[in-house]
C-alpha positions in Angstrom: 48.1 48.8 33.2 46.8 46.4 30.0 46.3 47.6 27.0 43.3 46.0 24.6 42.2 46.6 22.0 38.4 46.4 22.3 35.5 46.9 19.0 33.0 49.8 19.2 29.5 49.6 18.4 30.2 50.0 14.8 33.0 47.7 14.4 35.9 49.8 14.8 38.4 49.0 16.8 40.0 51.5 19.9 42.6 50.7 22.2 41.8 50.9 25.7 43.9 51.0 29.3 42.7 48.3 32.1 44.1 48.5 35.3 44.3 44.2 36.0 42.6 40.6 34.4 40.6 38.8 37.2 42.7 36.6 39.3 39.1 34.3 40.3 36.1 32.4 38.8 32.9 33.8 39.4 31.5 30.6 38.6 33.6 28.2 40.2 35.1 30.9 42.8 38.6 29.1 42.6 41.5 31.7 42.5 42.7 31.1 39.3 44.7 33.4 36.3 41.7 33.1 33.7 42.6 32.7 30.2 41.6 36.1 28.2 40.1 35.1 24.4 41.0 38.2 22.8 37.3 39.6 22.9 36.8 43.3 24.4 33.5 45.3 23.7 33.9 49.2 24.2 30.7 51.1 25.1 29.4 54.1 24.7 28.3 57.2 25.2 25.9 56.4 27.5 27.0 53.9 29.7 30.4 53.9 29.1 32.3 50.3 30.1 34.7 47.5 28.7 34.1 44.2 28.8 36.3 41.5 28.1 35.8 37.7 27.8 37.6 35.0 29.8 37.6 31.2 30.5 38.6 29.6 33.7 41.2 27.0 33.2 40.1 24.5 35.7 39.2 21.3 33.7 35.9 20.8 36.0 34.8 24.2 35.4 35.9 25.5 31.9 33.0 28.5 32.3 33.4 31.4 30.1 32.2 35.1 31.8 32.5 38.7 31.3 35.1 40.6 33.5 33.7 44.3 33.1 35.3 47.7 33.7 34.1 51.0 34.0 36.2 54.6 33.8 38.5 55.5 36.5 41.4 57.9 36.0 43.3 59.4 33.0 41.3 57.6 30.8 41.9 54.0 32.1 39.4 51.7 33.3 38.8 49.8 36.0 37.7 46.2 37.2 34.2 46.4 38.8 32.9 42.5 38.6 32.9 39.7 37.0 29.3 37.8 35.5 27.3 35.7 35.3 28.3 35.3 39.5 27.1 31.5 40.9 25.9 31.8 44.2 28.2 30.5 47.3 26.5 28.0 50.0 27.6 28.9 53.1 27.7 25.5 55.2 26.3 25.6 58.5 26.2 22.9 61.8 23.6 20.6 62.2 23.0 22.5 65.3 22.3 25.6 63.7 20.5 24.2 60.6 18.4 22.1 62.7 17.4 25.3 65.0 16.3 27.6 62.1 16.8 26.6 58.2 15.5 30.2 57.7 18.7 31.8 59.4 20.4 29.3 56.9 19.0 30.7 53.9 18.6 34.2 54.6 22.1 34.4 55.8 23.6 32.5 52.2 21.3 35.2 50.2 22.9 38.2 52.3 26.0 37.4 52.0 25.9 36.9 48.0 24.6 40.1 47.8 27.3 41.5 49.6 29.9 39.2 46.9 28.2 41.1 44.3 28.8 44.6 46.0 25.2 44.8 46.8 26.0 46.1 50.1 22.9 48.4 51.2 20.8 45.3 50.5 23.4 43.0 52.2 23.3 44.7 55.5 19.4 44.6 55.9 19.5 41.0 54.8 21.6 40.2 57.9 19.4 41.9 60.2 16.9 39.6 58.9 18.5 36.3 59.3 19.6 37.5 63.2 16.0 37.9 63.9 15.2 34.7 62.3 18.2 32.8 63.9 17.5 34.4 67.4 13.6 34.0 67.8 13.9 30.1 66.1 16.4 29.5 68.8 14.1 31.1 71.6 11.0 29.3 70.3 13.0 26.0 70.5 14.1 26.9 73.7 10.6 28.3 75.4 8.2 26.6 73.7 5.7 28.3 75.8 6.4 31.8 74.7 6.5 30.5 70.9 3.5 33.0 70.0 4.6 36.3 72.6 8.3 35.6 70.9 7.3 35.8 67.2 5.4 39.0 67.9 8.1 40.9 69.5 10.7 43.1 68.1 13.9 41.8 68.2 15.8 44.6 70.3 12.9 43.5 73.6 12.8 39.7 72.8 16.7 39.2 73.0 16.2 41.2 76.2 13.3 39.6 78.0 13.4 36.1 76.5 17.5 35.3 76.1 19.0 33.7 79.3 22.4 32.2 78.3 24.9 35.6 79.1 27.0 34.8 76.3 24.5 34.8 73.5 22.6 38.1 75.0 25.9 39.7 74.9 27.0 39.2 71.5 22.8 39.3 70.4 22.5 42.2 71.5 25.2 44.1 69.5 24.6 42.3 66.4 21.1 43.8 66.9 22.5 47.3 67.5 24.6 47.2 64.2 22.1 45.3 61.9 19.4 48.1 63.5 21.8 50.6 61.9 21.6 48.9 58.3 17.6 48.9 58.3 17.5 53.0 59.7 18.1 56.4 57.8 20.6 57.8 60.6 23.3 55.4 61.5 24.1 55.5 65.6 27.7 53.3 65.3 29.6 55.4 62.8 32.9 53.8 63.3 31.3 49.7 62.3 30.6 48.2 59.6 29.1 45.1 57.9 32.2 43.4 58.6 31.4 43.9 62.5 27.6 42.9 62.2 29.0 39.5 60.6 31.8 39.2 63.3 29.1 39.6 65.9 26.6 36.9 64.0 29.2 34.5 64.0 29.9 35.1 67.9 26.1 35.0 68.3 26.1 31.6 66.5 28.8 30.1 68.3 27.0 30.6 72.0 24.1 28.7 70.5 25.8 26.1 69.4 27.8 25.9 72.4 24.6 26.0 74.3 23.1 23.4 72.8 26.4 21.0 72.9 26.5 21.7 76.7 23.0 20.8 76.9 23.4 17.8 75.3 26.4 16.8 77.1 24.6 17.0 80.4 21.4 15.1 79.1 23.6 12.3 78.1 25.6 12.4 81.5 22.9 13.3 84.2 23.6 14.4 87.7 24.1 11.4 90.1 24.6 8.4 87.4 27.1 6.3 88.4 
């Protein structure tokens, strides 16, 4: 435990237990051992919290931020997050960005959400960009179906529409747990977001093998010698 002393509302001072100082940068996310500036701000009654000022030593980010704790135990107080939070760009293939942008984008907000510990947004968010990243796929696959794919729900179009085994596999399941994020009762007790992301990523790596393979044969047809 730290102790700090940290000014009340009215300018007195009281001397308050934290359990650790950040060990990262929310601005430049670089694990770094921020330097504290001696500023704490105790509030209360109502919403009862610490906050304490620090500034990241990197020389290309020199940010200042709030690291603020709420009441835990025995009167200490405990880390909860650190602000303002930059958002984190995820950085996708060329394969993937080229096959749906959307996925891209959706997929970067959800998982900044979940950063932020907004996790029962986070989870729906995914389901989002799996729909988006499965029917952009299909309709770049099946040109044809385009319109009947847009208009489907995700659960039958991964069915009906996806051919390659490996993608409907891992689809599929991703679909099951991201369905459980969007419903009130959840089927999969024993999963959680951490699952639905390992199952994207599988998802996202049969595309792109897909699409490599298909390449590969396009550039090498059958019977050129």
């Amino acid at each position: 435990m730290i102790l700090v002393k940290a000014t009340m509302h009215g300018g007195d001072k009281e001397e308050v237990r934290i359990d650790n100082f950040p060990d990262g940068c929310p601005i430049c996310h670089y694990a770094v051992e921020p330097r504290y500036q001696g500023l704490a701000h105790f509030k209360k009654p109502r919403d009862i919290r610490v906050e304490l000022v620090f500034q990241c030593p990197r020389e290309n980010c020199q940010s200042f931020f709030i690291a603020r704790y709420f009441p835990s135990t025995f009167g200490n107080y405990q880390l909860h997050g650190c602000f303002p939070f930059a958002p984190v760009q995820r950085t996708y293939s060329e394969h993937i960005q080229t096959i749906s942008s959307s996925f891209c984008e959706i997929d970067n907000e959800a998982q900044n959400a979940e950063r932020q510990g907004w996790k029962l947004v986070a989870g729906p968010g995914y389901r989002k960009a799996l729909e988006f990243l499965i029917k952009d796929y299909l309709c770049v696959l099946r040109p044809a179906d385009a319109e009947a794919i847009k208009h489907v729900q995700l659960g039958p179009c991964i069915k009906g529409y996806v051919t390659n085994d490996s993608v409907k596999t891992t689809a599929e399941r991703a679909a099951w747990l991201g369905n459980d994020e969007t419903h009130y009762a959840r089927k999969w007790e024993d999963k959680d977001l951490n699952d639905l992301k390992r199952l994207i990523d599988l998802t996202i790596h049969w595309i792109e093998m897909e699409v490599m393979t298909r390449k590969a044969l396009e550039d090498m047809p059958t019977g050129k010698k």
